[in-house]
LUMLUM-501240 format. One record per residue: residue in one letter; x, y, z of N, C-alpha, C in turn. Coordinates in steps of 0.05 Angstrom, whole numbers, plus 5000, padded with zeros to 4 digits. Example, Ala and Ser with C-alpha at 12.3 -4.5 7.8 and 13.67 -1.06 7.14 Angstrom:
2
REC  residu    nu    nv    nw   cau   cav   caw    cu    cv    cw
REC       A  5264  4886  5156  5246  4910  5156  5264  4934  5156
REC       S  5257  4955  5142  5273  4979  5143  5258  5001  5157
This chain:
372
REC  residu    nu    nv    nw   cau   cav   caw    cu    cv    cw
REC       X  5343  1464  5597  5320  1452  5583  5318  1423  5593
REC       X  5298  1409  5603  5288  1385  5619  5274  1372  5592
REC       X  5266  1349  5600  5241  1335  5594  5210  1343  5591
REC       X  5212  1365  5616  5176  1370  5617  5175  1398  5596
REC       X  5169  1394  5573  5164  1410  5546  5147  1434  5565
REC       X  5123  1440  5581  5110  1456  5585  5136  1478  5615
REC       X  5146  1467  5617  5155  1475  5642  5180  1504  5617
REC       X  5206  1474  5604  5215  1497  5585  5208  1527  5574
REC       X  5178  1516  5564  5168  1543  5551  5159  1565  5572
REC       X  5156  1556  5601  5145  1580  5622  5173  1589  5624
REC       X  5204  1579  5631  5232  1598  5631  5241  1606  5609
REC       X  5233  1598  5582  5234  1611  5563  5214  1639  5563
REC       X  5197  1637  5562  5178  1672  5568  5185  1693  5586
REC       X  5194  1673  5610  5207  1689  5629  5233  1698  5624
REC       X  5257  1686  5611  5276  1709  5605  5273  1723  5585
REC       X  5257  1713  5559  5260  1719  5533  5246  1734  5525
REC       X  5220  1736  5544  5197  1761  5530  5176  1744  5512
REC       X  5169  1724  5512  5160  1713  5489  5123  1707  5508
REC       X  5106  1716  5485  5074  1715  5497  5059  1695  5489
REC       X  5033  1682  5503  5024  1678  5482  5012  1674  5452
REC       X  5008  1695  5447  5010  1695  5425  5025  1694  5403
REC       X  5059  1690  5411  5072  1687  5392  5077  1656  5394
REC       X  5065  1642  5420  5075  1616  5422  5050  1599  5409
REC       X  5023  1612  5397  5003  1601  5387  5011  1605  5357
REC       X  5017  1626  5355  5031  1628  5330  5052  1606  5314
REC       X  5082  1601  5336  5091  1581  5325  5089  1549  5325
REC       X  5065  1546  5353  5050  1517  5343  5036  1517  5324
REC       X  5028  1532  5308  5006  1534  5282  5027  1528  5260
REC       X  5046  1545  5262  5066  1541  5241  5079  1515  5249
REC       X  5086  1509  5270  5094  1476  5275  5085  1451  5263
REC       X  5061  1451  5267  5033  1434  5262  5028  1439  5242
REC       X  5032  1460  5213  5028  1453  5187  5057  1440  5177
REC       X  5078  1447  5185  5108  1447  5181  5107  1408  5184
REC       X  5098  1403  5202  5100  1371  5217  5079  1354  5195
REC       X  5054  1373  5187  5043  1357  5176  5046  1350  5154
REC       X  5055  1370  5137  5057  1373  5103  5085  1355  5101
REC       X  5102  1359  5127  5124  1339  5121  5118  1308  5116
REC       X  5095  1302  5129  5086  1283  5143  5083  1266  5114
REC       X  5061  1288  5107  5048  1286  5079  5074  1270  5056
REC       X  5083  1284  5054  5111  1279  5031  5120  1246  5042
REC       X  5135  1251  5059  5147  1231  5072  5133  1200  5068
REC       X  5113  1195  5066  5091  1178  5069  5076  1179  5038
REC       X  5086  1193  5027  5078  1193  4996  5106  1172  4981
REC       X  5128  1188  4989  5155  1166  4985  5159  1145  4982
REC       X  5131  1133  5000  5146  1112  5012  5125  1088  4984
REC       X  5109  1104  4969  5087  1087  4952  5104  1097  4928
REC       X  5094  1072  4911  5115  1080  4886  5116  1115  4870
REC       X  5135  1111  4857  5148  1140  4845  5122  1155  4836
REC       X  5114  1144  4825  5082  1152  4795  5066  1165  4821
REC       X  5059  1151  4841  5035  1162  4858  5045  1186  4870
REC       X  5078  1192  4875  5089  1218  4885  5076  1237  4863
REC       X  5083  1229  4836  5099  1247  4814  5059  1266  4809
REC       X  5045  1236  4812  5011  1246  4803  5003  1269  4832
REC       X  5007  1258  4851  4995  1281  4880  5019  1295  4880
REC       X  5046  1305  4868  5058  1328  4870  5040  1351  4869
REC       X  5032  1364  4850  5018  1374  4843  5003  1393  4864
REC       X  4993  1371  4880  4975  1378  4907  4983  1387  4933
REC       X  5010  1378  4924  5022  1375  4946  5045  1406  4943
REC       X  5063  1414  4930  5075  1418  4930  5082  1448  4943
REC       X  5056  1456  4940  5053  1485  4948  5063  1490  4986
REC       X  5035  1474  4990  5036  1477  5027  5061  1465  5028
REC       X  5078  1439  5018  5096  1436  5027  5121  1453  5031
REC       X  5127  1466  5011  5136  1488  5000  5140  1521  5027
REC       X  5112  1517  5026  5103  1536  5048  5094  1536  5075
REC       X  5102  1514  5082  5095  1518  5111  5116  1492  5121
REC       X  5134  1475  5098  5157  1462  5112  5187  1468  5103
REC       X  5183  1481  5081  5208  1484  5073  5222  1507  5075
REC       X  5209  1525  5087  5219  1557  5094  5239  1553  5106
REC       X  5253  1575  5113  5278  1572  5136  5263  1575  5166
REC       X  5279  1559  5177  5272  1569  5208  5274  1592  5219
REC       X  5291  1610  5205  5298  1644  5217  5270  1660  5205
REC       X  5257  1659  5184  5250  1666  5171  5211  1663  5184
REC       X  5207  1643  5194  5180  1631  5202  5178  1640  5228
REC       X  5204  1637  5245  5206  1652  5272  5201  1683  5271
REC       X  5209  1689  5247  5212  1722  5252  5188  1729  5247
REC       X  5157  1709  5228  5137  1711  5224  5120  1718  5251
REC       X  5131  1690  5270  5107  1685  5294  5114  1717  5310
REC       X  5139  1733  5301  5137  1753  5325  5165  1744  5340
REC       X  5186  1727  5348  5209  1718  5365  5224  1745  5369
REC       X  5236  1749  5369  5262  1768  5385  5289  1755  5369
REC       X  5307  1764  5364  5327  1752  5353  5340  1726  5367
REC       X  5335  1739  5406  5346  1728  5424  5325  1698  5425
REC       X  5310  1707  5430  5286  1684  5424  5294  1661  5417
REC       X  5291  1667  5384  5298  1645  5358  5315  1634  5367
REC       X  5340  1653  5374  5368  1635  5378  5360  1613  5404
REC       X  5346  1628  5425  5345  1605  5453  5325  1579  5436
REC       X  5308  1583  5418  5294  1553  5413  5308  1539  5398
REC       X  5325  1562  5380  5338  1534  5358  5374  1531  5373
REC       X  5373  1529  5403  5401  1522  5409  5411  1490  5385
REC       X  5392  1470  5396  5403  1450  5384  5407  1440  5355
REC       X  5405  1464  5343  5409  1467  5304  5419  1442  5305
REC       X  5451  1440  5319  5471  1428  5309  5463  1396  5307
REC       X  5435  1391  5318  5426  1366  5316  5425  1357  5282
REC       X  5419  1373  5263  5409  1373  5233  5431  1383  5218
REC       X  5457  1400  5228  5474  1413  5220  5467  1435  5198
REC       X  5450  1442  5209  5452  1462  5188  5440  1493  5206
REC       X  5448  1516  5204  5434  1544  5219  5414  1546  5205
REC       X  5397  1563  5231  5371  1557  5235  5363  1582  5193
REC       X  5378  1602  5189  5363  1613  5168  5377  1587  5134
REC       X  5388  1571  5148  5392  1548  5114  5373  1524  5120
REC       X  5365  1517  5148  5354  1502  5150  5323  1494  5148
REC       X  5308  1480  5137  5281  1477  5134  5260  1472  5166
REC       X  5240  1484  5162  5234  1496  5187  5219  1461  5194
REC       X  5215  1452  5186  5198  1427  5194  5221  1406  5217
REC       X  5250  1423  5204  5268  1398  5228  5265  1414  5253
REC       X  5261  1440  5258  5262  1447  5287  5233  1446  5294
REC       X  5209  1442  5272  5184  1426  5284  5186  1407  5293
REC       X  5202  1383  5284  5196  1362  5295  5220  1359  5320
REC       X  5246  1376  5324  5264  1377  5346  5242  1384  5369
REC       X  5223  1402  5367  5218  1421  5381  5212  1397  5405
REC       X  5191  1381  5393  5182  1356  5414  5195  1332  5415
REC       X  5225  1339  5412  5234  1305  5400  5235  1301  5432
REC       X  5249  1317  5446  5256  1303  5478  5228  1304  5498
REC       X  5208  1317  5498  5190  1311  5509  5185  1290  5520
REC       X  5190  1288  5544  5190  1264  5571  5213  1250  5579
REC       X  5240  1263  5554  5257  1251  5566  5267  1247  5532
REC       X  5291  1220  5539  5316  1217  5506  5321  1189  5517
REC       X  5331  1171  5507  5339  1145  5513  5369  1143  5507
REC       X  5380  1121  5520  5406  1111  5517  5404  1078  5510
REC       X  5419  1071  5497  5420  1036  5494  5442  1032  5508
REC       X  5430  1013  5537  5448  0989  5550  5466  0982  5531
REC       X  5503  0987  5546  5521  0978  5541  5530  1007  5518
REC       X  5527  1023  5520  5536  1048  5497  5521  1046  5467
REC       X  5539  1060  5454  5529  1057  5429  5542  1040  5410
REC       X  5566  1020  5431  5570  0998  5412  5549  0984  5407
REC       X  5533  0977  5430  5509  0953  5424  5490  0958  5402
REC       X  5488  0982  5395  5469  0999  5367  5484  0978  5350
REC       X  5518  0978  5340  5520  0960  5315  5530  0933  5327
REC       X  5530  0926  5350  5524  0897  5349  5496  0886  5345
REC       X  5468  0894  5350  5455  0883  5356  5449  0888  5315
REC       X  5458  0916  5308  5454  0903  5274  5468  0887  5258
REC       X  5491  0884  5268  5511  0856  5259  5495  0838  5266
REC       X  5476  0839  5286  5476  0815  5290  5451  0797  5271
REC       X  5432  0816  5275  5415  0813  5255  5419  0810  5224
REC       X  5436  0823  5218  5455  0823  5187  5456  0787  5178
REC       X  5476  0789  5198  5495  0754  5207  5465  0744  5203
REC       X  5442  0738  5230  5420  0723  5229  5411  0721  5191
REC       X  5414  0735  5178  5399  0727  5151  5412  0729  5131
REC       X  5447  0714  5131  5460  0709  5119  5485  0720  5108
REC       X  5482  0751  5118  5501  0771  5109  5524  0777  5126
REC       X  5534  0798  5116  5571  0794  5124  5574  0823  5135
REC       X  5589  0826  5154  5595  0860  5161  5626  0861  5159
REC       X  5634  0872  5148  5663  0883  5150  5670  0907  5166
REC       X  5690  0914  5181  5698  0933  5194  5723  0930  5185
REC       X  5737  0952  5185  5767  0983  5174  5771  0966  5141
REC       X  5750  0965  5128  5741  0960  5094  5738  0989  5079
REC       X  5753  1003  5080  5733  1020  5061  5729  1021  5033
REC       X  5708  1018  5022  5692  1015  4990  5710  1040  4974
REC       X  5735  1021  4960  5751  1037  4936  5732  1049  4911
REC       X  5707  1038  4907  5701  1041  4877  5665  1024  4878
REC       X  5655  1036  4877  5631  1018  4869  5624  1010  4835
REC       X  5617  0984  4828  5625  0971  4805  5596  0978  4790
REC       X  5599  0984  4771  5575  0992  4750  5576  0982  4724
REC       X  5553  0984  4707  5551  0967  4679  5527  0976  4669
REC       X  5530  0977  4650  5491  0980  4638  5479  0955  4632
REC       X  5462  0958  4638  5432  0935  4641  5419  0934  4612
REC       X  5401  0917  4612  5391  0908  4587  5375  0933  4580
REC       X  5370  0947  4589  5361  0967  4584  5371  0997  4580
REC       X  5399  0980  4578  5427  1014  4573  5423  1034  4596
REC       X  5404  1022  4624  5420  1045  4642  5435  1028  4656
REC       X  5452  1052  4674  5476  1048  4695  5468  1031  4718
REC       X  5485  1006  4727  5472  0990  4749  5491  0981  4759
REC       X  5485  0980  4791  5513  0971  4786  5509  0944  4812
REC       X  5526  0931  4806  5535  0904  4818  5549  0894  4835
REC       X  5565  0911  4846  5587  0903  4873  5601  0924  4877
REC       X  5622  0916  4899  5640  0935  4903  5665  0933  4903
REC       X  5684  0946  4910  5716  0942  4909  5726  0949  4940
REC       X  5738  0933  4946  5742  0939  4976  5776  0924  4981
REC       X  5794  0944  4989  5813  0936  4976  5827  0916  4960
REC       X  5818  0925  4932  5830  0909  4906  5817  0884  4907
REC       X  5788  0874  4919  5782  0856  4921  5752  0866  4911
REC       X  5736  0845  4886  5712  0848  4873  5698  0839  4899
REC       X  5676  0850  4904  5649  0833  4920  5627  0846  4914
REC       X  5619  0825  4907  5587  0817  4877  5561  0818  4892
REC       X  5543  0835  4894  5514  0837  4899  5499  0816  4885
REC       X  5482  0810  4897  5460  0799  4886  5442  0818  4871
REC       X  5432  0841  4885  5411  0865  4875  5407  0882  4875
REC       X  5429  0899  4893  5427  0929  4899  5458  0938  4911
REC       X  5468  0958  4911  5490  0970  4928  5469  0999  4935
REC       X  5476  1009  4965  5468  1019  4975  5492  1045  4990
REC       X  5494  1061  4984  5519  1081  4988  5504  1104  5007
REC       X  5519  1107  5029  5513  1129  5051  5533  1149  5051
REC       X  5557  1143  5028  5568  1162  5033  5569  1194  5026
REC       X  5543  1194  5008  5530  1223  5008  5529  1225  4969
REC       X  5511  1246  4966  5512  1249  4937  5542  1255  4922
REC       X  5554  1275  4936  5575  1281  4926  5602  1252  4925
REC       X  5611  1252  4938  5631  1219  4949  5621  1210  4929
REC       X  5597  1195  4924  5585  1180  4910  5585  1180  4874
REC       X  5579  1207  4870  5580  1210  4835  5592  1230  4829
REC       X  5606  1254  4848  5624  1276  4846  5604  1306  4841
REC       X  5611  1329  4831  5596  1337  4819  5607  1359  4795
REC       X  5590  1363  4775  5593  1375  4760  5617  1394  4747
REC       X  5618  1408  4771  5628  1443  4780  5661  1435  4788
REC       X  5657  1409  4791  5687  1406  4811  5704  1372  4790
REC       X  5717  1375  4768  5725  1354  4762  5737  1337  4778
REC       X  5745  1342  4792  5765  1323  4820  5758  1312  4830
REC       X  5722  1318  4838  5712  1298  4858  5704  1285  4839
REC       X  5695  1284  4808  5679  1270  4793  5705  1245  4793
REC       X  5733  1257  4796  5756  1231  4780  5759  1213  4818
REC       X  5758  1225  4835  5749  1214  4861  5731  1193  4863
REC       X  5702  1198  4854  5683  1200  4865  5683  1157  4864
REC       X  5662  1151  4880  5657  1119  4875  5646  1110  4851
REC       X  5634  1117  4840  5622  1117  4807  5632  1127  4791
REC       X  5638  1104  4768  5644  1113  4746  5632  1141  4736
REC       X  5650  1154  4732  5639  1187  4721  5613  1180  4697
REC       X  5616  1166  4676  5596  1160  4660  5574  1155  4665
REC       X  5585  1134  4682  5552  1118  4699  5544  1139  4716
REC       X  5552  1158  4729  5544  1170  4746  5532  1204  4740
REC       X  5536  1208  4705  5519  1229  4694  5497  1239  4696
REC       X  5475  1219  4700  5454  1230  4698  5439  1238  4734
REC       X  5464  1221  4753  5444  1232  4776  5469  1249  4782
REC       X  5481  1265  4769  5504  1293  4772  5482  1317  4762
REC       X  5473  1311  4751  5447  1319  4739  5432  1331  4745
REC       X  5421  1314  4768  5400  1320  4790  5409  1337  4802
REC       X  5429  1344  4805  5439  1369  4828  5447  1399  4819
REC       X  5427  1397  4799  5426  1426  4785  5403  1425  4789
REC       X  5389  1458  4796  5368  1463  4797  5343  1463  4776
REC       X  5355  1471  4751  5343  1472  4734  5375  1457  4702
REC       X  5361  1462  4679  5374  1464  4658  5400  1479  4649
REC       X  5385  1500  4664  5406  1529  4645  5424  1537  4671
REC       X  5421  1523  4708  5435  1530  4729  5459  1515  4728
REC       X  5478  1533  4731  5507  1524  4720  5516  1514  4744
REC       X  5503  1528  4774  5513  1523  4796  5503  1487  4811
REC       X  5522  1482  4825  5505  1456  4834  5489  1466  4856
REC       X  5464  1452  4865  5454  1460  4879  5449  1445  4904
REC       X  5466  1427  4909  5478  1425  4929  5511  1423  4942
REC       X  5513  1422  4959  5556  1426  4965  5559  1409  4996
REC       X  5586  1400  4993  5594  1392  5013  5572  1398  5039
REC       X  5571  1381  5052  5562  1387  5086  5588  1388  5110
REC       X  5574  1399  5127  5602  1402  5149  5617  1381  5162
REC       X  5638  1386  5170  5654  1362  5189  5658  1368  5211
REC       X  5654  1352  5223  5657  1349  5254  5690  1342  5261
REC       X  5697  1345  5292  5720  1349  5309  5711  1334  5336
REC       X  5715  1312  5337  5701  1300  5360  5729  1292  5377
REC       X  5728  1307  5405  5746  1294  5433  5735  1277  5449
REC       X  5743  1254  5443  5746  1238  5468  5752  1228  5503
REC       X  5744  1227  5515  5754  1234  5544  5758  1206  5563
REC       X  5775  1208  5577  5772  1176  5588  5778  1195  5621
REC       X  5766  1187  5642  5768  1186  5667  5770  1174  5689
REC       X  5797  1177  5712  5798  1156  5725  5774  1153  5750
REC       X  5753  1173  5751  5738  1172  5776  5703  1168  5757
REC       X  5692  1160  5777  5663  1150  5764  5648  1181  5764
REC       X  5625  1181  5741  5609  1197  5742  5601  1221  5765
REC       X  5590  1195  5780  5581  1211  5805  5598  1227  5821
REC       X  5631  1209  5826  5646  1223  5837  5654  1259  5821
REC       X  5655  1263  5800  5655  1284  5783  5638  1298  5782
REC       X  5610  1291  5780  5589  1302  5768  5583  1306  5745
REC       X  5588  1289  5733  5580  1280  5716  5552  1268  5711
REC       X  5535  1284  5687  5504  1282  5697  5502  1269  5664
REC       X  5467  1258  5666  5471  1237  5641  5441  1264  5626
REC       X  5462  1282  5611  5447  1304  5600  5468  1313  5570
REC       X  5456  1332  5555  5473  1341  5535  5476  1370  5540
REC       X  5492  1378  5528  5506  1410  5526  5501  1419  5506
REC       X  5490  1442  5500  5501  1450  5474  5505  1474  5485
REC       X  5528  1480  5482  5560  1498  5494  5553  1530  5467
REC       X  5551  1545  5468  5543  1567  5454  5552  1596  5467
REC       X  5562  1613  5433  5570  1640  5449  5557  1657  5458
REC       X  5532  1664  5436  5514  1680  5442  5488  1667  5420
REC       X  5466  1681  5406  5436  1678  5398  5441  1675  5375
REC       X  5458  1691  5364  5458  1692  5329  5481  1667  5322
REC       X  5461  1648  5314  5472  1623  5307  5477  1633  5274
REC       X  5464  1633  5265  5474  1649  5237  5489  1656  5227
REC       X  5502  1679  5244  5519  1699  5243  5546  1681  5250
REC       X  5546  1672  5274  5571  1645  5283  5576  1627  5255
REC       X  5555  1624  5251  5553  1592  5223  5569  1606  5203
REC       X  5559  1632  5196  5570  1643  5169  5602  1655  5170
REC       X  5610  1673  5201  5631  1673  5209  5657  1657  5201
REC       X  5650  1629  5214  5665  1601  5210  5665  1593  5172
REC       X  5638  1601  5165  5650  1590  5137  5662  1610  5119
REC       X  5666  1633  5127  5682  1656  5111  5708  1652  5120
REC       X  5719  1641  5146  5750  1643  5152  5756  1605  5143
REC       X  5775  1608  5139  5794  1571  5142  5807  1568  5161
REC       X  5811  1589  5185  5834  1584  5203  5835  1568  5220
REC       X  5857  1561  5231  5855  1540  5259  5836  1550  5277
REC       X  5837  1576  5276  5828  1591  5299  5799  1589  5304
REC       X  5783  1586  5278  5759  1583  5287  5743  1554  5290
REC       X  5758  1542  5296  5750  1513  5300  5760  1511  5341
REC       X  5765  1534  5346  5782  1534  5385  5748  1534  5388
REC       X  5745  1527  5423  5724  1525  5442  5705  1553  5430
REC       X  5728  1577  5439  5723  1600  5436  5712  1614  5411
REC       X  5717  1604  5396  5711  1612  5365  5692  1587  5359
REC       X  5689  1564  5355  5666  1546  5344  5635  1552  5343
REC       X  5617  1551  5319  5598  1562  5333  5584  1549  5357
REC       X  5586  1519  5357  5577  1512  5387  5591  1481  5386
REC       X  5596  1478  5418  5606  1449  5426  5579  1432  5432
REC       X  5581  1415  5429  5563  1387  5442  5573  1371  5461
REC       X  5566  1373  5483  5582  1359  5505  5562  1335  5514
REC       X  5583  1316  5517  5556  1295  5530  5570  1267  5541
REC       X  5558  1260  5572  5572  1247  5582  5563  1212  5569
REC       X  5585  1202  5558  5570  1177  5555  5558  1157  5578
REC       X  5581  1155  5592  5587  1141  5619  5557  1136  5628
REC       X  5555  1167  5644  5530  1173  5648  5504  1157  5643
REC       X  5497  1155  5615  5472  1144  5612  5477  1122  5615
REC       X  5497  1106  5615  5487  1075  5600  5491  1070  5624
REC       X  5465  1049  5651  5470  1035  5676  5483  1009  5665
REC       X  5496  1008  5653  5519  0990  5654  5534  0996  5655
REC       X  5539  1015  5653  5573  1025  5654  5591  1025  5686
REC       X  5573  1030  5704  5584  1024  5729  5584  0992  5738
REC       X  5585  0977  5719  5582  0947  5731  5603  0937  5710
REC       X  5603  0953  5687  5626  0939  5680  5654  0962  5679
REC       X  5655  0984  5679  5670  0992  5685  5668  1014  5716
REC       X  5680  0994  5746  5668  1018  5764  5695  1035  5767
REC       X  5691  1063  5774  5712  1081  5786  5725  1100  5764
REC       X  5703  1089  5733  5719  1111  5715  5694  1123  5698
REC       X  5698  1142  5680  5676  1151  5666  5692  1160  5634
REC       X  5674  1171  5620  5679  1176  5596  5656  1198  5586
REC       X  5674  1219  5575  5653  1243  5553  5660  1248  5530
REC       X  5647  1259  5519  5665  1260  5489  5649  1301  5485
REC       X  5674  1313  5470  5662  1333  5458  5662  1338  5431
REC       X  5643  1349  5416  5638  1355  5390  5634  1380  5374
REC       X  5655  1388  5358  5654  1422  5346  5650  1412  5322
REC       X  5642  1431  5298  5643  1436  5270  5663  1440  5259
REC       X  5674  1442  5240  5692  1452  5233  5686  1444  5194
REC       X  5706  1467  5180  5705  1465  5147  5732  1437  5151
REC       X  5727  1423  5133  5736  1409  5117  5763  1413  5115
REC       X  5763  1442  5093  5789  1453  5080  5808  1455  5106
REC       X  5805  1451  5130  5830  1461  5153  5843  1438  5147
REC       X  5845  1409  5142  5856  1389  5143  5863  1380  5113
REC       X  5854  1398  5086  5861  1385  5070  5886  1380  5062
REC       X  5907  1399  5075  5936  1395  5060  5948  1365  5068
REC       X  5940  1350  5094  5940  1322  5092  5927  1304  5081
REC       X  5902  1314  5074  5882  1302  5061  5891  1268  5049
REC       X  5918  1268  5027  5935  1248  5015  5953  1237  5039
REC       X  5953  1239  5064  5980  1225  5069  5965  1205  5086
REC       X  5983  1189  5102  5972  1164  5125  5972  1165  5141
REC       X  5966  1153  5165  5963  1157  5182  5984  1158  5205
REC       X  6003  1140  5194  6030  1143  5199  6040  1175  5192
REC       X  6045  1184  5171  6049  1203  5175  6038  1229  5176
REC       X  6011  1226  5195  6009  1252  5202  6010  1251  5233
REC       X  6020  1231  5243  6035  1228  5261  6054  1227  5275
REC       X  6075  1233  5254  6101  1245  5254  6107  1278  5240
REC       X  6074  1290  5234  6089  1313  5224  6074  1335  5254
REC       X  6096  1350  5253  6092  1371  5287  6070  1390  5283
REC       X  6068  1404  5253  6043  1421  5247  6011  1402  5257
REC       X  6014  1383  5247  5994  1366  5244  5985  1356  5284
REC       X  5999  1355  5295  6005  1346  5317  5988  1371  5333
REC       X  6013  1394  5331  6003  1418  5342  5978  1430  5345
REC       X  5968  1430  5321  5941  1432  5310  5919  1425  5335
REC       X  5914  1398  5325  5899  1377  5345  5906  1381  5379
REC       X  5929  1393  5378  5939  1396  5405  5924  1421  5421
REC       X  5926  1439  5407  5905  1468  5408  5881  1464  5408
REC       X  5861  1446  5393  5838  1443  5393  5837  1431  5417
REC       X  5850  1411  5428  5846  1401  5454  5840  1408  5472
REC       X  5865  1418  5471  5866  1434  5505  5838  1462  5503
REC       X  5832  1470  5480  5810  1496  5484  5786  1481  5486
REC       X  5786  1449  5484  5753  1435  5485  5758  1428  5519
REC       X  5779  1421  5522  5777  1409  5551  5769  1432  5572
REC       X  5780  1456  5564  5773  1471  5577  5747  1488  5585
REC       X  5736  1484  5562  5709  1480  5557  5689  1455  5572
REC       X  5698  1433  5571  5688  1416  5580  5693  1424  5627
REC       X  5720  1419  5622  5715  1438  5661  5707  1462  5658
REC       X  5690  1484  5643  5677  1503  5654  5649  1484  5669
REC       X  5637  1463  5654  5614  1456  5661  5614  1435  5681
REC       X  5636  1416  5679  5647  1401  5704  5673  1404  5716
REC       X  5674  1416  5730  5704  1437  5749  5718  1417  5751
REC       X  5699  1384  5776  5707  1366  5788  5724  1345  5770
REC       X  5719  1350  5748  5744  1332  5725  5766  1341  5718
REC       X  5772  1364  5726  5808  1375  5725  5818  1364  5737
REC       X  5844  1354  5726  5867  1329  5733  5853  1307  5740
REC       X  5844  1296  5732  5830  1268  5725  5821  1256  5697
REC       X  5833  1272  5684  5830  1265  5644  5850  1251  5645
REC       X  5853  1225  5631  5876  1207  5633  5877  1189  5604
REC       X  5857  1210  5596  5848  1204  5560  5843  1226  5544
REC       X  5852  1236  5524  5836  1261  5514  5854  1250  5481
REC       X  5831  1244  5450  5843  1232  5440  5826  1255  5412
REC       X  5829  1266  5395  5817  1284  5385  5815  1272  5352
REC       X  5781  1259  5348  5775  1257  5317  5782  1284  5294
REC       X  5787  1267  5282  5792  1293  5264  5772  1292  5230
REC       X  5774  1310  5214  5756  1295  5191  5766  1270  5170
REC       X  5792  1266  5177  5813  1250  5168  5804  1223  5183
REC       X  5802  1218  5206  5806  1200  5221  5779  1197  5230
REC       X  5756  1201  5229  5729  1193  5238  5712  1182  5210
């Protein structure tokens, strides 16, 4: 798959069988999927009342032509099983398979690379220098290896929950007007179904009742209606020879067994084993040369390169350390071994697609969900 969007879809027809008409079909469905998203998104952004009054209007088409599943809209236009699977290779961009996922993200994937993808000069450190830096420019502070123990809450003159700062080891730091939390609904207020994450969670369980709340579908749904998202397994690579000498090309992989992404997704979340987190078992790797894109990289570092690879994996494979440190899961040999196996089955994965980098890895350092 290139840059030139029209060229794709002519070797797509040609292996896949796909006509005309099923490709008018899924720009129709694209183009309402893109727009009704559009619609919402841009309603958001004007106060609550003006969503809550054009719901109403809105809610249907949105409903129906963005929120479907992607398996489900494909199987409308006419696709082939094989099909679907070749357009939605890059699911893993949104993390979610193509029949959980809402069809409007592989509308808008469909054209994200069209003419090409960008890299920022100097890697993707310069992404959070250049927002430090701006931070810094208007007065504010960035902390790095801080992580937020507890976010601080109180009720307002108005008896709801608000909250005011944070805790960052054993140390208060006081907002002026807002705390802002990315670390997901769950982390954040726990949920319902699961007391543990509620006695975990960054909010006071009290303060954090009524948006525990929100994550029931209805009144009488006992289930939450949303759960954990996946974790990633990211390898690192360091190399003593430059790009070019390797071949090393400034493109992405997405490394896959066969079409039924589905079937892989659901696979992986019925077993816990080591085993399905190997090259061989994952439902797909992400390979991608950093080195490669950034034309700085040969001026400041010449004669070496760098890739990194990326699998899915459940959570639960790493929880029995979940409590310990870092120190010691670095002295225990299960823990070791583990990471050791995933390795060596990504690297090997990684020389199926570049041969010329065997025995020249002189780095291979493996994130885990613990440690990223």
């Amino acid at each position: 798959m290139t840059e030139d969007h029209d060229e794709n879809r002519k070797v797509l027809s040609e292996h896949f069988g796909i006509n005309s008409t099923q490709w008018k079909r899924f720009d129709r469905a694209k183009f309402c999927a893109k727009f009704w998203s559009y619609v919402v998104l841009q309603l958001k952004l004007w106060h609550p009342l003006i969503l809550r009054v054009m719901w109403p209007f809105v809610a249907w088409p949105y409903r129906r032509y963005a929120l479907r599943s992607t398996t489900d809209v494909l199987r409308d236009c006419g696709f082939s099983s094989e099909a679907a699977g070749a357009l939605t290779y890059h699911y893993g961009d949104h993390g979610t398979p193509p029949a959980s996922s809402p069809f409007f993200m592989t509308a808008l994937l469909d054209t994200h690379y069209k003419g090409g993808a960008f890299f920022p000069k100097g890697g993707s450190r310069s992404i959070a220098a250049t927002l430090t830096a701006a931070i810094e420019r208007r007065g504010g502070f960035v902390f790095a290896s801080s992580p937020v123990e507890k976010i601080l809450t109180h009720r307002n003159m108005f008896e709801q929950p608000s909250a005011y700062g944070v805790r960052v080891k054993g140390v208060d730091v006081l907002t002026r007007q807002f705390v802002v939390s990315d670390a997901g609904v769950i982390k954040t207020f726990g949920m319902d179904s699961d007391q543990n994450s509620i006695d975990q969670a960054l909010v006071n369980a009290e303060h954090g009742a009524d948006q525990r709340a929100l994550l029931h579908k209805n009144k009488d749904e006992k289930h939450d209606a949303v759960s954990a998202c996946i974790s990633d397994l990211c390898l690192f690579i360091g190399l003593d020879r430059s790009d070019k000498d390797l071949g090393l090309i400034a493109q992405n992989i997405w490394h896959v067994h066969d079409w039924n992404h589905d079937e892989a997704w659901q696979k992986m979340m019925d077993d816990s084993s080591a085993e399905m987190s190997t090259a061989d078992q994952t439902p797909f790797l992400f390979i991608s040369n950093e080195s490669a894109k950034d034309p700085d990289w040969p001026l400041t570092h010449p004669g070496k390169a760098t890739s990194e690879v990326i699998a899915v994996c459940k959570s639960d494979l790493f929880n029995k350390w979940a409590n310990t440190t870092h120190e010691e899961r670095e002295k225990d040999e299960e823990y070791l071994s583990l990471k050791q196996k995933l390795t060596d089955s990504y690297l090997e994965a990684f020389y199926l697609h570049f041969p010329k980098a065997r025995g020249h890895v002189v780095f291979a350092s493996l994130g885990t969900p613990l440690t990223m």
